[in-house]
C-alpha positions in Angstrom: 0.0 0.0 0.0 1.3 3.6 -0.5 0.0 6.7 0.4 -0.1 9.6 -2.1 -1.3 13.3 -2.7 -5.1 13.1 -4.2 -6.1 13.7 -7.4 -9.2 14.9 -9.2 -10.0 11.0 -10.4 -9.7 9.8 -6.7 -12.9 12.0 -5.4 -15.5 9.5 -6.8 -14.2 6.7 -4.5 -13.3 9.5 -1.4 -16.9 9.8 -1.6 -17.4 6.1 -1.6 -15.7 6.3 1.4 -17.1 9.0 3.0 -20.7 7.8 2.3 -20.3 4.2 4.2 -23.1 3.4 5.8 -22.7 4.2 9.1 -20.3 6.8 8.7 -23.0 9.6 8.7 -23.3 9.6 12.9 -19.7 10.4 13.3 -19.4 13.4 10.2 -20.9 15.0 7.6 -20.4 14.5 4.4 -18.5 17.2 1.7 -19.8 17.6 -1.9 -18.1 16.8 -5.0 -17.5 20.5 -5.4 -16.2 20.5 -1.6 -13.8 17.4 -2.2 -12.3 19.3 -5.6 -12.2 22.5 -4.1 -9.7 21.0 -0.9 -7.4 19.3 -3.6 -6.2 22.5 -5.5 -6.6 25.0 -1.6 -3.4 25.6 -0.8 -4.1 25.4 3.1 -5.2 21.4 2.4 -3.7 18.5 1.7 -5.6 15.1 0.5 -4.2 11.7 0.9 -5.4 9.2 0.1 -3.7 5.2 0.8 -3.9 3.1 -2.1 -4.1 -0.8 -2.6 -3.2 -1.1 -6.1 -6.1 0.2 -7.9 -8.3 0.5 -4.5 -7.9 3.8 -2.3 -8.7 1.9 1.2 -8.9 5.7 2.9 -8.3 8.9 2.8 -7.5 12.0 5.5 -8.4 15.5 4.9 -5.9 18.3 6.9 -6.5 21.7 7.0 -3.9 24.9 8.2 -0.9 24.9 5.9 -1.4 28.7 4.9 -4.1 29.8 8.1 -3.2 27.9 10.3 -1.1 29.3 12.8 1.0 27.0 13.4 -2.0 24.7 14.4 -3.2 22.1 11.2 -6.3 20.4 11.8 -6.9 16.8 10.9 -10.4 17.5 9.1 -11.1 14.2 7.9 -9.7 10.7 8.2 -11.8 7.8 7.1 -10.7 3.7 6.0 -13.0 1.3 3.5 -12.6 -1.4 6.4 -12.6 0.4 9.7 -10.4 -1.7 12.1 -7.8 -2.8 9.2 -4.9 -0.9 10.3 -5.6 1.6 7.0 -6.8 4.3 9.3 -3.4 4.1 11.7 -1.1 4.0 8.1 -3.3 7.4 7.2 -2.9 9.0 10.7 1.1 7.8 11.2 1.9 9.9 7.6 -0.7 12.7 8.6 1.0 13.2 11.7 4.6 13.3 10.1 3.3 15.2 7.1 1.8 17.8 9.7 5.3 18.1 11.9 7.2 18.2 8.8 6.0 22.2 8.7 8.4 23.7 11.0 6.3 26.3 12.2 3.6 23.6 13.1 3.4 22.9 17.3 -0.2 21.4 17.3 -2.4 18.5 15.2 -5.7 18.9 16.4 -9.0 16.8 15.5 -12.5 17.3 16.4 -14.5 14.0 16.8 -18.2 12.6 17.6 -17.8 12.1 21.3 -19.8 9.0 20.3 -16.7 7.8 18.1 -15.3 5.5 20.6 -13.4 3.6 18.2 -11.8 6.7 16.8 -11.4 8.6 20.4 -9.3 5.5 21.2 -7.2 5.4 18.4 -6.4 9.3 18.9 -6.0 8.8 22.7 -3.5 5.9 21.4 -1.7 7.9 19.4 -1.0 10.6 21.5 -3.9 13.1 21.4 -5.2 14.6 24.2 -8.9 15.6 24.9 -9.0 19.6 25.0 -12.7 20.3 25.7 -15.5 18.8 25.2 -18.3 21.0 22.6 -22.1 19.7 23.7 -24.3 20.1 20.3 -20.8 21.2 18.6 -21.6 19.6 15.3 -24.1 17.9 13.2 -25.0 14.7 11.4 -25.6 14.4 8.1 -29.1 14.3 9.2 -29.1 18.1 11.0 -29.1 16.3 14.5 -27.0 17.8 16.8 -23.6 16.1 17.8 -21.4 15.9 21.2 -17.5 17.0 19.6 -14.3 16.3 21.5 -11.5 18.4 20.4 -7.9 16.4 20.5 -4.7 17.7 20.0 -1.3 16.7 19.5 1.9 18.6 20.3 5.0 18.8 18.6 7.1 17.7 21.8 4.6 14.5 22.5 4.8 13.4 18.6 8.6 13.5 18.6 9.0 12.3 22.0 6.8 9.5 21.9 5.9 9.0 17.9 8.6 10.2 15.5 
């Protein structure tokens, strides 16, 4: 599997992704204008991790230009949760993130009802901020708990890099 910059062909099957069953509880979704627009914004990046002709996942992050030295980790999503895609996404987001050397924080905001993803973060590092009651909605307009996570520089290349 490698993990490469997305392109305008790979959008279709981000969407795919994105669209799982399931999925809409924990985030919204983006439109195909959305998904286009991120992969020529300079303050994005798309990746997406690619099984020959399959992309297993993709992560959205946000900050490269606005960010402040803060990048945000706007989307991250695997084919197969639980495969070990998701972890090969977040490891290079991470490092991808760091590699800015103005960058001192990865931060994330996740459904509080995401207990498979809180632990993953909380696994890699992240630390719960604050907690945003009603701080996001669902696909369907409901209201959704949000934990904010972040990651500092020190903790990634103390305990990660």
């Amino acid at each position: 599997m490698i993990i490469r910059a997305a392109t305008d062909a790979d959008v279709d099957d981000i969407m795919k992704i994105e669209r799982t069953p399931g999925f809409e509880q924990f985030f919204g979704w983006f439109s195909e204008g959305e998904h286009r627009a991120h992969l020529i914004d300079p303050d994005c990046r798309v990746l997406v991790l690619v099984d020959g002709d399959v992309i297993e996942g993709f992560a959205i992050l946000r900050g490269f230009v606005s960010g402040e030295g803060s990048i945000r980790l706007n989307r991250l999503a695997a084919r197969k949760p639980g495969g070990g895609s998701g972890q090969q996404l977040l490891d290079h987001a991470k490092a991808l993130a760091f590699a800015e050397p103005t960058t001192h924080r990865l931060w994330l905001r996740v459904a509080e009802t995401n207990s498979r993803a809180r632990h993953v973060y909380e696994r890699n590092g992240f630390v719960l901020e604050t907690r945003l009651p009603a701080g996001g909605k669902s696909t369907s307009g409901q209201p959704v708990d949000i934990a904010l996570y972040g990651l500092l520089r020190e903790v990634w290349q103390f305990e990660f890099a």
